[in-house]
C-alpha positions in Angstrom: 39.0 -19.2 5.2 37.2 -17.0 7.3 37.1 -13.1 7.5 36.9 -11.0 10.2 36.6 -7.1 10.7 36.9 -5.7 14.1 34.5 -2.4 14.3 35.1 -0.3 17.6 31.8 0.0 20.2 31.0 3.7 18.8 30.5 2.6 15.4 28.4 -0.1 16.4 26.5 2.2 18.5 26.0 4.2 15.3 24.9 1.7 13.2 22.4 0.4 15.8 21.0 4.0 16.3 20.5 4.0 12.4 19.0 1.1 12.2 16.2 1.9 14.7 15.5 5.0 12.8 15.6 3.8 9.5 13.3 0.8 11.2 10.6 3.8 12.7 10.5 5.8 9.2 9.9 2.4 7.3 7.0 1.4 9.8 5.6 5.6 9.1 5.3 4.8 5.7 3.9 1.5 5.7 0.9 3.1 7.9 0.3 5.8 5.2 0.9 4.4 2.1 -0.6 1.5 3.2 -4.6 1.9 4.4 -5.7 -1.2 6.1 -9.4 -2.3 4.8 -12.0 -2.5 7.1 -13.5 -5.5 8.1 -15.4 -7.3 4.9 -19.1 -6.2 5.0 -19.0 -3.6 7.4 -20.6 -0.2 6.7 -17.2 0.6 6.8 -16.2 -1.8 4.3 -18.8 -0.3 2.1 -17.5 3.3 2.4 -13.9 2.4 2.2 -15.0 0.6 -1.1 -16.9 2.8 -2.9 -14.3 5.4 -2.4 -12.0 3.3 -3.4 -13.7 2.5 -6.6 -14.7 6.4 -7.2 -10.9 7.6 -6.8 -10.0 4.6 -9.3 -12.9 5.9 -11.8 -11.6 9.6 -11.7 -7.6 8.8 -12.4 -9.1 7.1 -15.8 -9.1 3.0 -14.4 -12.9 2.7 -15.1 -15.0 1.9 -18.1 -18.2 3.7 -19.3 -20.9 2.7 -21.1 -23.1 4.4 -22.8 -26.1 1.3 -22.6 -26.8 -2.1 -20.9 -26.1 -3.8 -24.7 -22.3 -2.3 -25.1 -21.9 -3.2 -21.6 -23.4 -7.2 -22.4 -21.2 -6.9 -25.8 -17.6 -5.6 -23.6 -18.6 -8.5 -21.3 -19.5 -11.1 -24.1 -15.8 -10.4 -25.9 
């Protein structure tokens, strides 16, 4: 059996309008929560990555060692 709704022409105008917005904001935040990496060996590749790596050291993701040997001996377990 099949449904059906009847919705009036200013409604669907509304809902159309919404979705375009809602469709803009989405694409906003996608460009700035999302960075897009630079091409793979460029200079810019290089700069992008080591600040990504130093932002990932300083909120605590990184490991420190104090000598080569702990380092071999983190690696080695």
């Amino acid at each position: 059996m099949a449904n059906t709704i009847s919705i009036d022409t200013k409604t669907v105008a509304t809902i159309l309008k919404r979705l375009e917005e809602l469709t803009r904001d989405v694409k906003e935040l996608k460009a700035k929560l999302l960075e897009s990496e630079p091409p793979y060996g460029s200079d810019e590749w290089w700069e992008w990555s080591d600040k990504k790596a130093i932002e990932a050291f300083e909120a605590g993701k990184g490991i420190k060692f104090d000598s080569a040997e702990e380092a071999i001996k983190w690696l080695n377990s």
